[in-house]
C-alpha angles and dihedrals in degrees: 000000000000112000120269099253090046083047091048091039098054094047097043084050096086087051096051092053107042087054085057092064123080117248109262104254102036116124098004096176105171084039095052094051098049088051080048097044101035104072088064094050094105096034134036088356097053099087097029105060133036138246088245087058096059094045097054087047092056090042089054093043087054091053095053097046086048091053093051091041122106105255111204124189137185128195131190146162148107121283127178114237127212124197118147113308088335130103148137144160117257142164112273113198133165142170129198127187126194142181130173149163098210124269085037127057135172116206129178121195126190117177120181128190109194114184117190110216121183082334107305111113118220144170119245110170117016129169133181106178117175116197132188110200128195116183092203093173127002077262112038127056124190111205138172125192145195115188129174107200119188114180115175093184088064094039093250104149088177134350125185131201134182129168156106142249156140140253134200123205158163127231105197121189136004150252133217094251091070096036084057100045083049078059104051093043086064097048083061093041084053099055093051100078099054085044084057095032101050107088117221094029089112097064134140092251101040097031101183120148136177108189128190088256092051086052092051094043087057089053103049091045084050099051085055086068100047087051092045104050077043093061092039107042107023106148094230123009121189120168142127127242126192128188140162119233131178108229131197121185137180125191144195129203129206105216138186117205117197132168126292095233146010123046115318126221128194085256100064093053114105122208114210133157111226108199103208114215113262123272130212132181141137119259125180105227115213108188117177109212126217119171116165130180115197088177147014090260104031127078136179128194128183112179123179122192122190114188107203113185111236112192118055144303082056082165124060146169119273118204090264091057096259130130121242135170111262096237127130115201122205131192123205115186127153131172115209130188105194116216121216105274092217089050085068121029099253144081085261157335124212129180106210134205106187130177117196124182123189115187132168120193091209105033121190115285142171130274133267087232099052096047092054087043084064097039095058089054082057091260144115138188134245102236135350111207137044130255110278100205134042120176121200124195112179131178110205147146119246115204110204123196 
């Protein structure tokens, strides 16, 4: 049982961040000026602006709604999975949810793998991470998590992580999304100067204004969406992110005793489950990023994590007597193909080929203790320690709305 004020802190972390993240709606800026413009279309504005000025208001206007929406999406499939000499086919299925106010962004991922074996349905890797993002620069990114891991096939029965880091990087290139919207930040720039300049355009009866705070507030607005398609379509991104993060983890082992001697018959092995006590210590996380994008359709992520322990002992004792550091690595890759979103109906449709390796260099093992308690019954056990690496590889779809 995890201790009260880790139990209190992991449900109150939803609240906190959510709280962090600007209401949608708020300080809609593009928004706010077509509402203000609009009404004198048809009057004092018709002969003053183009056609080209109202449709890049309106683009503008759509990519800032689409940046505060609620954006939902569900993933499944089936993935293979290898550990040891273990291994199955089973339905992999997922569902994130975001909302954000750039620079600042909550996201909550929730991935499932269900495997059906001799008809008993059970869960084997599960994972609800929750991530509060702050671009505070193109460059620098500010970010907090709570994540909740369960991996059967490494004998983790519940693993929690909360913590908080940073994470420098390069976007490199650029797609067309970001070089047109350039382009339609400077049509409504360029409507700005005939509105000031025209006398008489302020009146009682056509009260429309542009003021110079109406003109910073554009550009500052604008500039939010620069950073954000930046963020969202560069062409290549590279960069390196570190945090520090408490863990606790509790495992279970399946185990099979047989005698310690003679010849040994499936009917002399024992099954048991051996529920280690919980663990908790502090680790410093370093993950290199590399997202490239080859076409407009078409992403590739690779993420690494490597999980190093901070606080002592950093070197412990593996089952074999040997001592190990205490560090856990895990790759994140996936492959996506984007569909046309108006060829289905939805924001968008991805097929997804994801690989996933989990690996711990000191798995959980059992006791001293225990394995002396059984020996002196006659008995050993097969093996003493859990697998310590488990690879995933998954095709799935992936619905966007």
């Amino acid at each position: 049982m995890l201790p009260a004020t880790i139990r209190r802190t992991l449900a109150a972390a939803p609240l906190v961040l959510a709280m962090l993240v600007p209401v949608a709606g708020d300080a809609q800026v593009v928004a706010d000026m077509e509402r203000k413009l609009l009404p004198f279309q048809r009057g004092v504005l018709d002969s003053l602006l183009p056609a080209t000025f109202w449709e890049a208001l309106a683009a503008l206007r759509r990519e800032e709604d689409q940046q505060r929406a609620l954006k939902a999406d569900i993933l499944f499939g089936l993935s293979g999975d290898e550990a040891g000499e273990k291994s199955l086919y089973k339905l992999n299925t997922g569902i994130s949810l975001s909302r954000g106010d750039f620079p600042s962004e909550l996201s909550v991922v929730s991935r499932l793998g269900l495997q059906l074996r001799d008809g008993v349905l059970q869960e084997d890797v599960t994972s609800l991470q929750i991530t509060y993002d702050y671009h505070a620069t193109s460059a620098l990114q500010y970010f907090a998590f709570a994540e909740r891991f369960t991996d059967n096939f490494l004998s983790i029965q519940q693993r929690y992580e909360i913590g908080f880091g940073a994470r420098l990087a390069a976007h490199l290139g650029s797609m067309s999304a970001r070089q047109g919207i350039d382009a339609r930040v400077d049509q409504v720039r360029g409507g700005f100067l005939p509105m000031r300049a025209t006398p008489g355009i302020a009146t009682r009866s056509n009260p429309v204004s542009l003021t110079v705070a109406d003109i910073d507030r554009f550009d500052a607005a604008a500039e939010e969406i620069r950073r954000s398609l930046l963020e969202r379509d560069a062409r290549l991104v590279i960069g390196v992110a570190a945090s520090l993060f408490a863990e606790i983890e509790r495992a279970d082992l399946d185990v099979v005793s047989i005698p310690q001697s003679g010849p040994v018959t499936t009917a002399d092995e024992v099954k048991s489950k051996v529920s280690l006590p919980s663990e908790q210590r502090y680790r410093v996380s370093l993950r290199p990023t590399f997202r490239w994008r080859p076409t407009k359709d078409v992403q590739v992520r690779v993420y690494p994590y490597w999980k190093l322990p901070l606080d002592a002992p950093r070197r412990v004792a593996a089952a074999n007597g040997d001592k190990r550091l205490d560090y856990r690595r895990d790759i994140y890759s996936e492959l996506s193909w984007s569909l046309k979103g108006d060829q289905t109906g939805l924001e968008n449709v991805e097929f997804v080929l994801t690989y996933n390796h989990y690996f711990d260099n000191v798995p959980p093992s059992l006791s001293a203790q225990v394995i002396a308690d059984e020996l002196a019954k006659g008995r050993v056990f097969r093996a003493v320690e859990a697998e310590g690496s488990h690879r995933v590889i998954a095709l799935a779809l992936r619905l966007r709305w």
